[in-house]
N, CA, C and O of each residue as an XYZ file, in Angstrom:
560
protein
N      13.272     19.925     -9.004
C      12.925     19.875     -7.590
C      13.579     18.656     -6.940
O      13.742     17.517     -7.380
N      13.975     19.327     -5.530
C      14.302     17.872     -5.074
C      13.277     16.652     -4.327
O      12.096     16.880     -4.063
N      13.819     15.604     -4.104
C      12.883     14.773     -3.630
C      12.646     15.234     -1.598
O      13.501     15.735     -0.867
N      11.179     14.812     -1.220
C      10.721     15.683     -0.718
C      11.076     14.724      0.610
O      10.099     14.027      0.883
N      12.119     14.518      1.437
C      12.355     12.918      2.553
C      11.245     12.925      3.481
O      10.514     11.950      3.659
N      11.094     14.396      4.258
C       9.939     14.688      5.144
C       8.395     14.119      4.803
O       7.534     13.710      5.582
N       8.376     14.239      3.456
C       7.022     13.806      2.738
C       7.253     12.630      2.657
O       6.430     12.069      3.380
N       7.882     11.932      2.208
C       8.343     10.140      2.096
C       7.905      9.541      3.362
O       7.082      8.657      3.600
N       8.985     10.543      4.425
C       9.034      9.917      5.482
C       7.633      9.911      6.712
O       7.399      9.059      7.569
N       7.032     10.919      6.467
C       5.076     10.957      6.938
C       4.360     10.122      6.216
O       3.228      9.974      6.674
N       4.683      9.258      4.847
C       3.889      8.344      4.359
C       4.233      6.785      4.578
O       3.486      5.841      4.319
N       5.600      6.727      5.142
C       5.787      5.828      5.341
C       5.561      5.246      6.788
O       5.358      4.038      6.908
N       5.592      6.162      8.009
C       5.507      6.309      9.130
C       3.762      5.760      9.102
O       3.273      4.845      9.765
N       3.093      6.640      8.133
C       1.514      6.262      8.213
C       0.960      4.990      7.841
O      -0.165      4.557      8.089
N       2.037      4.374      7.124
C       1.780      3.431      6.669
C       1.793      2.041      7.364
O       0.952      1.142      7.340
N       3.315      2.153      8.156
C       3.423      1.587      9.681
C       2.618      1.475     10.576
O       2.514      0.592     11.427
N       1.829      2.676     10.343
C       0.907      2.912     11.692
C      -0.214      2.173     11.477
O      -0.854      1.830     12.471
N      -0.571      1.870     10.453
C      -1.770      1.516     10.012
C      -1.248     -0.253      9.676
O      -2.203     -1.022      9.794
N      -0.613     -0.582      9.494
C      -0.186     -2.268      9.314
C      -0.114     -2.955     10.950
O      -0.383     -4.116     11.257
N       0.251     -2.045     11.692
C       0.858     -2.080     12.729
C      -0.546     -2.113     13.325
O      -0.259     -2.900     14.228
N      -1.843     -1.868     13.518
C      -2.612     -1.274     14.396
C      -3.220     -2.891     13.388
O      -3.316     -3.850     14.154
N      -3.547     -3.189     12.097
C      -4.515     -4.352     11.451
C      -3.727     -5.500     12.599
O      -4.422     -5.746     13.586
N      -2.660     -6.048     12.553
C      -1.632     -6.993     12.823
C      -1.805     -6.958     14.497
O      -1.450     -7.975     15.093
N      -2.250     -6.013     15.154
C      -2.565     -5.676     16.676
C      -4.437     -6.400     16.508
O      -4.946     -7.274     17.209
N      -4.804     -5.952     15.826
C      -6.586     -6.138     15.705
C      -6.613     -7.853     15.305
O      -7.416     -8.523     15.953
N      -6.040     -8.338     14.602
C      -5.765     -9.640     13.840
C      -5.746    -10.450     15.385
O      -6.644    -11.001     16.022
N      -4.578    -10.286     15.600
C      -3.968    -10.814     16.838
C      -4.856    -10.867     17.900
O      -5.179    -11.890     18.504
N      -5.269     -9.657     18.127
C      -6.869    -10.019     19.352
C      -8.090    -10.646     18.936
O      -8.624    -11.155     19.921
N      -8.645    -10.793     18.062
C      -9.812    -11.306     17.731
C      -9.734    -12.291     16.447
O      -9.041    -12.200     15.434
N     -10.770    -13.353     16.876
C     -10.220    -13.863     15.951
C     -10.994    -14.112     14.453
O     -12.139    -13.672     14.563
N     -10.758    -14.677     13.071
C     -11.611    -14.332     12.140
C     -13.233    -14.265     11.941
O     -14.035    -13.634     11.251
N     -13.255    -15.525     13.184
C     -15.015    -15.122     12.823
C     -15.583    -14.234     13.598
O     -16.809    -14.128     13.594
N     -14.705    -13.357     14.483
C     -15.225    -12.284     15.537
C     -15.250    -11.105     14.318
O     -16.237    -10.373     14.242
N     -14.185    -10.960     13.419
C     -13.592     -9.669     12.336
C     -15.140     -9.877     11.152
O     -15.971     -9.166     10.588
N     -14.887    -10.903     11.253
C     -16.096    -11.217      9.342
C     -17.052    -10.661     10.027
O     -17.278     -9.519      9.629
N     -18.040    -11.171     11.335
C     -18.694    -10.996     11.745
C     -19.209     -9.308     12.134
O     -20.413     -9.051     12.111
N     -18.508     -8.564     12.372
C     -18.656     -7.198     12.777
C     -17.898     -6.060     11.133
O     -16.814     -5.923     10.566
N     -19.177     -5.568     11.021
C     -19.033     -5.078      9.757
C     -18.517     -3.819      9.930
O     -18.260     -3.316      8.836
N     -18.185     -2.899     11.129
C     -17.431     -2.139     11.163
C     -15.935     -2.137     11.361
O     -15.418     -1.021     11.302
N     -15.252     -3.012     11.553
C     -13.877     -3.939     11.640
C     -13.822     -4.380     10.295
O     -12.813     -4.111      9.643
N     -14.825     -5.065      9.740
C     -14.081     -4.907      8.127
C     -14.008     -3.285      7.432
O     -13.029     -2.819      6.848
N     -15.014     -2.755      7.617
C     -14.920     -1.436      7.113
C     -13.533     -0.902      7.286
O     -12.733     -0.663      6.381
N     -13.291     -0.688      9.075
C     -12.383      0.234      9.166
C     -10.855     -0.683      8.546
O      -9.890     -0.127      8.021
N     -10.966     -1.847      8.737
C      -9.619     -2.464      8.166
C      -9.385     -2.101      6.320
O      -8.398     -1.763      5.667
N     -10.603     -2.333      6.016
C     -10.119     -1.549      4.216
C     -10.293     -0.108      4.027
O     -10.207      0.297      2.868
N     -10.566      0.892      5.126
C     -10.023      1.846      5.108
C      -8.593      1.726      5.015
O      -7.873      2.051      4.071
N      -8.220      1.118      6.328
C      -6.847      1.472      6.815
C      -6.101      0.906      5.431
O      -5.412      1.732      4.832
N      -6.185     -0.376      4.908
C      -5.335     -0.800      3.595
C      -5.699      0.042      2.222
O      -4.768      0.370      1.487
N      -7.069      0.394      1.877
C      -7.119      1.690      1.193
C      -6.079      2.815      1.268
O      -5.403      3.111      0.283
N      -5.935      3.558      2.672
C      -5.371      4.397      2.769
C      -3.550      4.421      2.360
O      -2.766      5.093      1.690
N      -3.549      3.171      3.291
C      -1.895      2.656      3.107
C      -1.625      2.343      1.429
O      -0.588      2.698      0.869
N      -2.223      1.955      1.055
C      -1.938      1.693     -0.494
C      -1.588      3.112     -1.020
O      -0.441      3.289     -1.431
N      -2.729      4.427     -1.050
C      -2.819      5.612     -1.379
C      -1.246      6.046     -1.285
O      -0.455      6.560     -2.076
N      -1.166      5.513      0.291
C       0.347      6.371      0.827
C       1.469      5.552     -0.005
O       2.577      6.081     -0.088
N       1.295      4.510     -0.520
C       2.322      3.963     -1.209
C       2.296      4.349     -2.543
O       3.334      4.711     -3.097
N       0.984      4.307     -3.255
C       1.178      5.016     -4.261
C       1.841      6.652     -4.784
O       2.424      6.976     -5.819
N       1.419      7.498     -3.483
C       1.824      8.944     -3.387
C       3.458      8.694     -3.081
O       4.177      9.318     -3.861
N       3.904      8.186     -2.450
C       5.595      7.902     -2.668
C       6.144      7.497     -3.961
O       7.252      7.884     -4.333
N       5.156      6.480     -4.876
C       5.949      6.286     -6.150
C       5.403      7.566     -6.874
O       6.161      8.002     -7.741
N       4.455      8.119     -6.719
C       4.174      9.310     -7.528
C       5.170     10.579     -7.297
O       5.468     11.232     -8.297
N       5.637     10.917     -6.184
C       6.759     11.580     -5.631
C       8.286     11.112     -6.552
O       9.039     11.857     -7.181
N       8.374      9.617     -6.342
C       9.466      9.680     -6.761
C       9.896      9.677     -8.068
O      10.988     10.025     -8.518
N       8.621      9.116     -8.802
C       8.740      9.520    -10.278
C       9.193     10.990    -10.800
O      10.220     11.335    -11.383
N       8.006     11.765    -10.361
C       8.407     13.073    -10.825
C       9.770     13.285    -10.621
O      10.532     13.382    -11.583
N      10.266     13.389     -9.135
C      11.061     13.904     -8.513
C      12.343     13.501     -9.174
O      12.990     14.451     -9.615
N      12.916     12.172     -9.363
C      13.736     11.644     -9.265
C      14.163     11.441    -10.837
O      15.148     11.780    -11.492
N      13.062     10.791    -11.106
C      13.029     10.311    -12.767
C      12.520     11.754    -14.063
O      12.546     11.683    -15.291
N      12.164     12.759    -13.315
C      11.253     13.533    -13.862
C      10.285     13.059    -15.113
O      10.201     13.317    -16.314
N       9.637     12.264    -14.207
C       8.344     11.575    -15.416
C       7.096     11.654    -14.192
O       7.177     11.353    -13.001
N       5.890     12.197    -15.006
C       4.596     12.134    -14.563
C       3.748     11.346    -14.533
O       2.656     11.463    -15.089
N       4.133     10.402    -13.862
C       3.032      8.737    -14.466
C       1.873      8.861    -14.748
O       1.148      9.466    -13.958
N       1.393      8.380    -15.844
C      -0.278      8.226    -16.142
C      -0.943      8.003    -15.142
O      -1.872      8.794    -14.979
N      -0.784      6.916    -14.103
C      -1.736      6.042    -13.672
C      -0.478      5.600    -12.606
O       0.643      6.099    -12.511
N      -1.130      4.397    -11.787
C      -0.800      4.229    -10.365
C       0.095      3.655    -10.756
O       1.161      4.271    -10.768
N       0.080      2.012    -11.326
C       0.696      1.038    -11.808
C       2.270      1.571    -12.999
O       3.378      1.036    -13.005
N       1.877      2.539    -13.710
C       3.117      3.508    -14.349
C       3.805      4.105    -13.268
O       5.002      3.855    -13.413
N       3.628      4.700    -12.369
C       4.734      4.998    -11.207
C       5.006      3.979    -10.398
O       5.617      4.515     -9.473
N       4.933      2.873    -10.179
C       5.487      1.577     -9.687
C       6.595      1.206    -10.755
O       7.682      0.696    -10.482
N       6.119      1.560    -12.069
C       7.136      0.676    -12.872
C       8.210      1.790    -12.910
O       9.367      1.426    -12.699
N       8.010      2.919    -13.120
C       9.176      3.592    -13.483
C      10.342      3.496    -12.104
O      11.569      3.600    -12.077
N       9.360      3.262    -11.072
C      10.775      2.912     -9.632
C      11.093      1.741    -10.160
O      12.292      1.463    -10.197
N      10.268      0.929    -10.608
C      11.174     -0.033    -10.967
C      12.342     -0.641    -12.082
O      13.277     -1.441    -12.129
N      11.531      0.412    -13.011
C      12.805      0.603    -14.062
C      13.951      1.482    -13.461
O      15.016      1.397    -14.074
N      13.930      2.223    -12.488
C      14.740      3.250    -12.073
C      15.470      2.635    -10.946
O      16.276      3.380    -10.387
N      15.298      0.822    -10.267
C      15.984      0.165     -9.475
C      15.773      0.594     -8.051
O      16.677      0.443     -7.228
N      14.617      1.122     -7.728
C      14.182      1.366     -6.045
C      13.646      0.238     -6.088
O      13.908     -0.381     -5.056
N      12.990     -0.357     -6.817
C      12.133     -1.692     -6.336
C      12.058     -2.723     -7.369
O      11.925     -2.447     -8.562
N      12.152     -4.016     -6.869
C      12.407     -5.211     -7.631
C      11.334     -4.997     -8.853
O      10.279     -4.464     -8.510
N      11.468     -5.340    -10.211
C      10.874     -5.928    -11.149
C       9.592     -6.662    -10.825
O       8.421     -6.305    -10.954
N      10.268     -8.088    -10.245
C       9.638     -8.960     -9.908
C       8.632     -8.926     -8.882
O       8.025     -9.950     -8.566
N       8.267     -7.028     -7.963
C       7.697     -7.221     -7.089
C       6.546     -6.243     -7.599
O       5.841     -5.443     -6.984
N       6.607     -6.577     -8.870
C       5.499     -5.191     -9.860
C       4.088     -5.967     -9.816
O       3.039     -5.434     -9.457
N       4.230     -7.438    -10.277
C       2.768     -8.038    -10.048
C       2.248     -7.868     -8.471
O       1.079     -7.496     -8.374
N       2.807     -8.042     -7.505
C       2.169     -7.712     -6.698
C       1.864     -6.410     -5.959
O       0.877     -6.217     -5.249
N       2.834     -5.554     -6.219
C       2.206     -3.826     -6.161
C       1.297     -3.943     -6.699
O       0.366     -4.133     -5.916
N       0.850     -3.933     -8.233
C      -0.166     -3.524     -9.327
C      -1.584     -4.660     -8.795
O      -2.752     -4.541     -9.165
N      -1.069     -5.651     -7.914
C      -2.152     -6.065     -7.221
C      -3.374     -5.505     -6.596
O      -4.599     -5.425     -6.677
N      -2.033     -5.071     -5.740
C      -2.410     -3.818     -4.545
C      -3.314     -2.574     -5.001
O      -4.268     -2.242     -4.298
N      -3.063     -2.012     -5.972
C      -3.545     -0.674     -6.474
C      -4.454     -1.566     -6.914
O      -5.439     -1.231     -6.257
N      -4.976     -2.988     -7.961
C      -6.104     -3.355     -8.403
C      -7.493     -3.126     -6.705
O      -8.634     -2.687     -6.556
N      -6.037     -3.965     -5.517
C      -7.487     -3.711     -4.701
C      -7.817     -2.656     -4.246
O      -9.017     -2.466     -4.043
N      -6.888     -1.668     -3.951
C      -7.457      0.057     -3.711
C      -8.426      0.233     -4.908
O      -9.613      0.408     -4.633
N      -8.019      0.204     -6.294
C      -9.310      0.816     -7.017
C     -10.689      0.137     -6.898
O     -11.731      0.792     -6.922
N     -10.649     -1.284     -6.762
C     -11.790     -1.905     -6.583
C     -12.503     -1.319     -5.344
O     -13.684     -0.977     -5.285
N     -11.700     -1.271     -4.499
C     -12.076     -0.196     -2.621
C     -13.131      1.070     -2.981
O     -14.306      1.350     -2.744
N     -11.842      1.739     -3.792
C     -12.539      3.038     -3.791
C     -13.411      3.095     -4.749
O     -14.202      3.983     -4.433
N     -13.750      2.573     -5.891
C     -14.559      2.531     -7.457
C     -15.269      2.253     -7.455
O     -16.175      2.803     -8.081
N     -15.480      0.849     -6.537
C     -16.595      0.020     -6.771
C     -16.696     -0.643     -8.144
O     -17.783     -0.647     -8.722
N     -15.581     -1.223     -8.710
C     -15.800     -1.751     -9.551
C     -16.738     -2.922     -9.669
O     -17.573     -3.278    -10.501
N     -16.127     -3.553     -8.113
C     -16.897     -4.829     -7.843
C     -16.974     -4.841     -6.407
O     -16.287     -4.038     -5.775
N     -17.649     -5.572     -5.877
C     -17.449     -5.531     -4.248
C     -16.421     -6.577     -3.680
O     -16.224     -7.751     -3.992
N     -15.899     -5.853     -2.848
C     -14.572     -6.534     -2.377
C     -15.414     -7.211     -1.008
O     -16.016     -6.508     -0.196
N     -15.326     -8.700     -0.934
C     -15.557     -9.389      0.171
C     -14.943     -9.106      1.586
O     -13.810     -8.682      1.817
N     -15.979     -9.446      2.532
C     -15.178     -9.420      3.704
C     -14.066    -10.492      4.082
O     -13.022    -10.390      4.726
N     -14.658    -11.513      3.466
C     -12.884    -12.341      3.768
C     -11.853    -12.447      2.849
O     -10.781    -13.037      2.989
N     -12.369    -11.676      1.670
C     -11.183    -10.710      0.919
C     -10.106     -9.828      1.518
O      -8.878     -9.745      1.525
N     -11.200     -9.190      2.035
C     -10.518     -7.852      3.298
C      -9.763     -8.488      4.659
O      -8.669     -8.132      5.098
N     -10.487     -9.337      5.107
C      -9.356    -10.295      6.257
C      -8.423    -10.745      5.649
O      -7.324    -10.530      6.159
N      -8.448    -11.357      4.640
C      -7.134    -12.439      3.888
C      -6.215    -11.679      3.522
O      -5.042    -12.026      3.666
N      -6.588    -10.352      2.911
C      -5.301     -9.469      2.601
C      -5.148     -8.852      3.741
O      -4.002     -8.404      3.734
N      -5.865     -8.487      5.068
C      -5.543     -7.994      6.252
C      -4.508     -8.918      6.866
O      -3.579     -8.358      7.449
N      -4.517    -10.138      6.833
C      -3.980    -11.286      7.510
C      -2.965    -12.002      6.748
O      -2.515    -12.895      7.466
N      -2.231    -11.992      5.223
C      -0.942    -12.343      4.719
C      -0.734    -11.503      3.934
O       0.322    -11.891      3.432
N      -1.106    -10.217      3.249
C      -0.295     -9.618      2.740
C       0.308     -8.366      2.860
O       0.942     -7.595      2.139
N      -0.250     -8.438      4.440
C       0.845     -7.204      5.305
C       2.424     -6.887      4.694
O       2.922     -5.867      4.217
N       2.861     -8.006      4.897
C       4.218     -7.751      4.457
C       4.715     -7.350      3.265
O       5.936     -7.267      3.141
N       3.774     -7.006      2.086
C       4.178     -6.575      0.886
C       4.396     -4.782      0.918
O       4.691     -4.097     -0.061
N       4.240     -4.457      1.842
C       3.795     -3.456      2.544
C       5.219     -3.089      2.891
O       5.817     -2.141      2.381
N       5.790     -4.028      3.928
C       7.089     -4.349      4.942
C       8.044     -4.245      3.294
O       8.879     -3.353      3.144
N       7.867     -4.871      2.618
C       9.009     -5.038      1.541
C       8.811     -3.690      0.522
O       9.716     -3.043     -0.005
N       7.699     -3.523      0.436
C       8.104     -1.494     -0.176
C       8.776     -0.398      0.463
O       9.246      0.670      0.069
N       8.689     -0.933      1.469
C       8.673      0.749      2.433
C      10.362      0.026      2.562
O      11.136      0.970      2.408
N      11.114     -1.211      2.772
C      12.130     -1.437      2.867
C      12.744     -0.921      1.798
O      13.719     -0.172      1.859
N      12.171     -1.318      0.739
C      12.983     -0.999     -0.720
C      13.267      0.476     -0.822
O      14.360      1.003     -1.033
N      12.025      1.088     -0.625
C      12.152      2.775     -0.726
C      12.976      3.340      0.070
O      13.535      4.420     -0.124
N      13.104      2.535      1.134
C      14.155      3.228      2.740
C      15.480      3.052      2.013
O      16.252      4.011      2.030
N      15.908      1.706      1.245
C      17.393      1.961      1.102
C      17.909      2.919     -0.016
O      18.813      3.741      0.139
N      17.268      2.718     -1.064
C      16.839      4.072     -2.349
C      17.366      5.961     -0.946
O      18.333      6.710     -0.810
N      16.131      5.820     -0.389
C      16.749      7.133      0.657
C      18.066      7.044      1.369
O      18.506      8.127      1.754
N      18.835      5.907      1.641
C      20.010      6.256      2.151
C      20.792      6.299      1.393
O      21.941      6.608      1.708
């Protein structure tokens, strides 16, 4: 099968949309207005929940697709793009970050703080900016 661009390209677009809308919310209010209102943290680790999902479903796409391998697990389709040169090596600890805090999100392994959820709302947007870059040049 081939790789699916339309599908890439709706997860990456969503993903924008959603960094793009925290980084708009950030910008108007400020942290102790966000900690303070527990539906603004909610909906902000939705939105990075979700965006993670969409990043993960692109390396899961491109594994199969590209590499024809079925990754076990989230963190195995990060590496195989990265053994496969869409995305730096060196940028695997902090993907496999990322998926630690989606599963903690969605699992409940542990409870993820609200100024957990601001702090990664508020500097690690851009890890975000540097996947979706990496994956864009891989597509051209």
């Amino acid at each position: 099968m081939a790789i699916d661009r339309l599908r890439i390209s709706s997860k990456i677009a969503f993903i924008r949309e959603q960094t793009t809308s925290i980084t708009a919310l950030i910008a108007k209010n400020s942290k102790e207005s966000i900690l303070s209102d527990p539906w603004l943290i909610k909906g902000i680790k939705y939105a990075l929940q979700t965006s993670i999902e969409a990043m993960i479903d692109i390396a899961y796409h491109l594994s199969a697709q590209k590499f024809n391998h079925a990754p076990a697990e989230a963190r195995d389709a990060i590496r195989v793009l990265a053994d496969g040169g869409i995305i730096s090596h060196k940028d695997l600890v902090v993907y496999g970050a990322m998926i630690g805090f989606r599963n903690r999100v969605v699992h409940g392994y542990q409870e993820v703080s609200a100024d957990r959820v601001y702090e990664f709302a508020r500097n690690e947007l851009g890890d975000f900016d540097k996947y979706l870059r990496q994956v864009s040049v891989f597509l051209k």
